[in-house]
N, C-alpha and C positions, 0 to 999 in steps of 0.2 A: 483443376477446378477447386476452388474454395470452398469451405461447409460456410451459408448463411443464416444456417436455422438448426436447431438441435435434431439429428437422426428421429425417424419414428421410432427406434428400439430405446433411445435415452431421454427424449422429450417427457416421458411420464414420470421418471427419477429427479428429472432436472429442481430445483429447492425441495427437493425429499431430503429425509437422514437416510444417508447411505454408511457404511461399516468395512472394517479391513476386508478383505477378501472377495466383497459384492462386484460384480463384473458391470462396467457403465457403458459398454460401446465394445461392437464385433467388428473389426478392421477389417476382413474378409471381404466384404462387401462395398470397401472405400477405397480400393485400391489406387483411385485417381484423384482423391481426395485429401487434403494436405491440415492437419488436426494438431492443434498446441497444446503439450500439458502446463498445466500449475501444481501448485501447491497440493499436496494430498494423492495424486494420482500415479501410475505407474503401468507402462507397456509390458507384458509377460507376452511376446509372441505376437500372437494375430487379437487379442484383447487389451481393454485398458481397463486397469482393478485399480478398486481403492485401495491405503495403503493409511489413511488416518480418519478417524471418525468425523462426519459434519456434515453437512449439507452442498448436493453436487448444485455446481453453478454454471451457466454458461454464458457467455460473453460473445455477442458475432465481431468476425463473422467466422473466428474455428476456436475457440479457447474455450478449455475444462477445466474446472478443476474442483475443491472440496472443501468449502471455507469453514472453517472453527474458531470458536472462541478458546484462545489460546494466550500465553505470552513470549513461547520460543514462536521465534520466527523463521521459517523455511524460505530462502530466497528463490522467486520465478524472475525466467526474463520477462524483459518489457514493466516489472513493477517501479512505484514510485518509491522511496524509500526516504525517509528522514537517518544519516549518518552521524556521526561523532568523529572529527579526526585523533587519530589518539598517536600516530608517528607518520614523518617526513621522511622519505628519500629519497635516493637521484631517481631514480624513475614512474615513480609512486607513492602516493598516499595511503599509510593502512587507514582503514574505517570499519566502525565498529556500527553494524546496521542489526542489531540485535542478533543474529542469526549464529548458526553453530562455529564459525570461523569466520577471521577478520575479512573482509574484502578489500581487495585494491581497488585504487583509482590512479588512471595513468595520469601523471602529469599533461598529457597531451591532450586528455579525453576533454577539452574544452573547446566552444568556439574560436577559429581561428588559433588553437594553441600552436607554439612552436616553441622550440628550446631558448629563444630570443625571450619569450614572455610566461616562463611557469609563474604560477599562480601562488602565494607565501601565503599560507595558512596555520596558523597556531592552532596547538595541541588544543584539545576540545571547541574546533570551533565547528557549528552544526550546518550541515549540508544537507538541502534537497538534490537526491539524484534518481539517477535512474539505472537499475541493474539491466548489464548487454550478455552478462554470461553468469551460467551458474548451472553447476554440478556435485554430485556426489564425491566428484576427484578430485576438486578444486576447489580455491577460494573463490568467491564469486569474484566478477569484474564489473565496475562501475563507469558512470560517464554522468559529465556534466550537461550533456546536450542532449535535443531531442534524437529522433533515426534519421532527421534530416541535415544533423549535422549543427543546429542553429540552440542559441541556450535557453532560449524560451523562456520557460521561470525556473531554470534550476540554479542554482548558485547557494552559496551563504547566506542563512538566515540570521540576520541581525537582530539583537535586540530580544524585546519578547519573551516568550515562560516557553518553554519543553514541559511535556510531561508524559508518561507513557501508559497504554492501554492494552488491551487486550486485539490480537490482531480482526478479531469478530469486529469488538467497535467501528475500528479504523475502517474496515469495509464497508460499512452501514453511515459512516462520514461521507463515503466517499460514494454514495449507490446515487442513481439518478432516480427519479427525481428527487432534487435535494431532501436530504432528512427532515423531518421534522424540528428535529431542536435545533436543528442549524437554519432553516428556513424562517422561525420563530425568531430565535436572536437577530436572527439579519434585519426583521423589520423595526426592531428595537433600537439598536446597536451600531457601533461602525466599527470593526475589526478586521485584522487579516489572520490568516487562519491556511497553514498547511498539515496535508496528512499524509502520512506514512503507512504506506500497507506493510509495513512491520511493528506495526503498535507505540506509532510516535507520531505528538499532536503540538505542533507549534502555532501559540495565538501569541498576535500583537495587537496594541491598540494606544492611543494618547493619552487613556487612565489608568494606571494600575489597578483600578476598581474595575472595569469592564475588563480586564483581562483573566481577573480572577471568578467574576461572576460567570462569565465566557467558556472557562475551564473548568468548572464547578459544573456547569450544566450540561456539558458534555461526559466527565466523569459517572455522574447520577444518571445517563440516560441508556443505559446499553443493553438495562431489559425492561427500559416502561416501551408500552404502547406509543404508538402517533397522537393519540390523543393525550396521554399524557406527560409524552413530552415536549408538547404545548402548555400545560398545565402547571408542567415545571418550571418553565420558563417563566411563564405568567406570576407565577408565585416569587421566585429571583428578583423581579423587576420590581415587585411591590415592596420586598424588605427592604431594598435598596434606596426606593423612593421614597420609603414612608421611612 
């Protein structure tokens, strides 16, 4: 059985500040129950402790973990990641995903890949992927496809401005319901826009002026209110226009 709702014992922590050593969840008691760490958390035994200060999060229908405003980035499976390729070889791509070590991407790890059709990527060119492995022993491991195997939207971003954030931001881009400043700019605006739960934000758009006002307004928004990063937006639109 799967958790679909946060324990009675961690429901009260869940968006609290929690601290190294705070204990989030008694495993004792879930023995049949199958729980995914992220970022920030750590198994000691029959407990899961924190390990970095922030806020515990929870995600159904089993994932933990302790998001901070930060800029090193700790890779979890299952995250979205914006990459850098920075070397080619025969069976792998290194990629530079901000984190404490490069990660590989297999040549293979694409739809339909086979050694008939690797994929020629030059040095810096920037990838949405998605991390399948990652540990303390290892380099993480990358894939271009989703867990079903198909490439959905991941591939090479073309074009467009990169620019990097804080891994808080990137999470608060990516929360449902859409953020406010994103939500704001969209009825504005026509852009494409991916983020990186490693503190990487790629906008495109057919003006160089909306690509900058786009990434301006996102930059300045990581600790106004909803309210006003509406406000901020609003004020963007009018320098612009006026």
């Amino acid at each position: 059985m799967e958790v679909e709702t946060p324990s009675s014992s961690t429901a009260s922590l869940v968006d609290k500040a929690v601290v190294p050593g705070d204990i989030v969840l008694d495993l004792t008691s879930m023995s049949d129950q199958t729980i995914r760490l992220g970022a920030g958390l750590r198994q000691n035994s029959d407990v899961l402790s924190v390990v970095k200060a922030g806020k515990l999060k929870f995600k159904k229908p089993n994932k933990y973990w302790v998001e901070s405003s930060q800029k090193r980035y700790a890779p979890s499976v299952e995250d979205t990641v914006l990459g850098i390729v920075v070397d080619a070889r025969a069976d792998n791509f290194l990629v530079d995903i901000k984190g404490p070590t490069l990660a590989f991407l297999p040549v293979l790890a694409f739809e339909g890949g086979t050694r008939r059709n690797i994929p020629k990527f030059e040095i810096g060119t920037l990838l949405y992927i998605r991390v399948v492995k990652a540990n303390s022993c290892m380099n993480p491991e990358l894939s271009c496809t989703d867990a079903s195997g198909k490439a959905a939207e991941f591939g090479p971003l073309k074009e467009g401005y990169m620019f990097d954030t804080s891994t808080g931001l990137a999470r608060m881009l990516l929360s449902s319901p859409t953020c406010p400043v994103l939500e704001a700019l969209g009825r504005k605006l026509s852009f494409e826009i991916a983020v990186g739960l490693n503190g990487r934000v790629w906008v495109n758009a057919s003006s160089p002026s909306t690509v900058i006002l786009v990434s301006n307004a996102i930059m300045r928004a990581e600790f106004l209110s909803d309210v006003q990063q509406k406000i901020l937006v609003e004020k963007l639109m009018q320098r612009v226009q006026g």
